[in-house]
C-alpha positions in Angstrom: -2.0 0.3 -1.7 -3.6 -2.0 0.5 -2.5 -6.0 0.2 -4.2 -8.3 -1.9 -6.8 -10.6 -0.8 -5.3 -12.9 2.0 -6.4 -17.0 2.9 -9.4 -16.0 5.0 -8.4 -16.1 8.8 -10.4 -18.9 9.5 -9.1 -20.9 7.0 -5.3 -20.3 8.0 -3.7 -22.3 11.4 -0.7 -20.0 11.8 -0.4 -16.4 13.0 -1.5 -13.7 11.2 1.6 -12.6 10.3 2.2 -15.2 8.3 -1.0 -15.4 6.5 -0.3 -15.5 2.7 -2.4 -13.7 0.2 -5.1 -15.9 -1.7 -4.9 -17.9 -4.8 -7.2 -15.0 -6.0 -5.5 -12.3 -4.5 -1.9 -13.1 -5.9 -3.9 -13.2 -9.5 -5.5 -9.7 -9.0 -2.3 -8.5 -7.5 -0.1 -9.5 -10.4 -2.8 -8.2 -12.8 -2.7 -4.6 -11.4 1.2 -4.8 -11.6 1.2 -5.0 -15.3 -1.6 -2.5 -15.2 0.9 -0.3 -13.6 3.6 -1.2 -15.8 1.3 -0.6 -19.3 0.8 2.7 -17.5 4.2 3.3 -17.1 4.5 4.0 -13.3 7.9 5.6 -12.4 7.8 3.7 -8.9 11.4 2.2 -8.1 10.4 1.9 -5.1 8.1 0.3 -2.9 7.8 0.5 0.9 5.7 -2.7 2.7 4.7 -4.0 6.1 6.7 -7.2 6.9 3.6 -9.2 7.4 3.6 -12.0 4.6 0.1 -10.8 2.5 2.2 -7.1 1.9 5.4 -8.8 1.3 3.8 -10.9 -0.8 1.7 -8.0 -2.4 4.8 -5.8 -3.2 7.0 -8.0 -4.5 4.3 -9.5 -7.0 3.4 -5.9 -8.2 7.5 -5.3 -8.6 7.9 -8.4 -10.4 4.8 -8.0 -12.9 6.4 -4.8 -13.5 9.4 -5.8 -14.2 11.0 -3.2 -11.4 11.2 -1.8 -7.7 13.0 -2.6 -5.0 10.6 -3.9 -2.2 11.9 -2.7 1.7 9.6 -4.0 4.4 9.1 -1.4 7.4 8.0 -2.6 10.6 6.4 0.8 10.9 3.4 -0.4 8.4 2.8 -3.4 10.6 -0.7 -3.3 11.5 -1.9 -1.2 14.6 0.8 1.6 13.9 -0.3 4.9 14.7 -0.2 7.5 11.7 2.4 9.5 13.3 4.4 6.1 13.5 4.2 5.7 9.9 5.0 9.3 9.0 8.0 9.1 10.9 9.2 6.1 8.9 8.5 7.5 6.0 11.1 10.7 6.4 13.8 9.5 5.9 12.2 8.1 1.8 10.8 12.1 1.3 12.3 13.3 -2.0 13.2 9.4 -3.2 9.2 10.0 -4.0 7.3 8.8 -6.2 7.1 5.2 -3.9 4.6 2.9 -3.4 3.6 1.9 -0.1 1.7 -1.5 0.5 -0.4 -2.0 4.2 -3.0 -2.8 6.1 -6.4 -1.2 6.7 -7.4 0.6 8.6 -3.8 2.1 9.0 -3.2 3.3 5.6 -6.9 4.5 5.6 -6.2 6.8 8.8 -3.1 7.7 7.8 -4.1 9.3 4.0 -6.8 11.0 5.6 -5.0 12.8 8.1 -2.7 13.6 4.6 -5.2 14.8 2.8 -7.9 15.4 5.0 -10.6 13.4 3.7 -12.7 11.5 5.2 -14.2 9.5 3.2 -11.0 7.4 2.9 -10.8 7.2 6.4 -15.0 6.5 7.0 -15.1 4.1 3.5 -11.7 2.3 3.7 -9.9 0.8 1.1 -10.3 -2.7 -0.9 -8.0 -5.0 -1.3 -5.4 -4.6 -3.7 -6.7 -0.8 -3.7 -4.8 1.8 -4.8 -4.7 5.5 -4.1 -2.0 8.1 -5.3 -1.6 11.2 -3.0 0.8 13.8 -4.0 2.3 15.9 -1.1 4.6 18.4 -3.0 7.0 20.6 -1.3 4.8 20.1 2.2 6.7 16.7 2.8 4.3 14.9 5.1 2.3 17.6 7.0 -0.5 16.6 7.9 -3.9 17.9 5.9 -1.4 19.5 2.7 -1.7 16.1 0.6 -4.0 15.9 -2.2 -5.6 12.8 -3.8 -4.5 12.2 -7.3 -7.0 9.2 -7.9 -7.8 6.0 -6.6 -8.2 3.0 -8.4 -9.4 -0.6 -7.7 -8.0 -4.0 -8.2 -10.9 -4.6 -11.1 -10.2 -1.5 -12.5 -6.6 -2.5 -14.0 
């Protein structure tokens, strides 16, 4: 999932880091939670950058649902390589299904080289979007991922 709509960079005076999602964007964000919820996700987990807009982001979609525990890996910062985040990501393989909550174009990169498709590498990802890949018993190799669905913040 990539974070919600954040205070737009020229409107925020402290690092980007720290840059907070939007009024907007925690709305939408705690909208798609309870979508998830009235869909009955089984997510107890979810995995997020430690920038503020996907802290912010997974721990509004936790609370609208009503469950997950939220870790923060430094590992979906933005600029991480994908073989960076697959890395992290080993050591939560078979404590699946998770959510994970980043930054474009990381997360973008890094499901296509999972699934190898393109197009969500060439077409990116909106905020708040959402796209479920299921990897089975191939962990995370690279190109053995399949995508489930993907699903937008208006689509909840």
């Amino acid at each position: 999932m990539r974070h919600g709509e954040a205070v737009p960079r020229s409107e925020w005076e402290g690092s980007d880091s720290s840059r907070p999602l939007s009024k907007e964007g925690r709305a939408d964000v705690e909208r798609a939670g309870r979508g998830m919820a009235k869909d009955d996700w089984s997510i107890d987990l979810i995995l997020c950058s430690p920038y503020q807009r996907a802290k912010e982001t997974a721990t509004l979609v936790a609370s609208s649902r009503g469950r997950g525990d939220v870790v923060s890996l430094p590992e979906l910062a933005p600029g991480v390589r994908p073989d960076a985040i697959q890395e992290a990501l080993k050591p939560y393989f078979g404590k699946e299904p998770f959510l994970i909550v980043g930054h474009i174009p990381d997360l973008a990169l890094f499901a296509a080289r999972l699934t190898e498709k393109t197009d969500l590498w060439e077409g990116g990802l909106a905020p708040g979007e959402v796209v479920a890949l299921e990897t089975g018993s191939h962990g995370l190799s690279w190109g053995q991922g399949t995508v489930l669905w993907r699903r937008k913040l208006e689509e909840w």
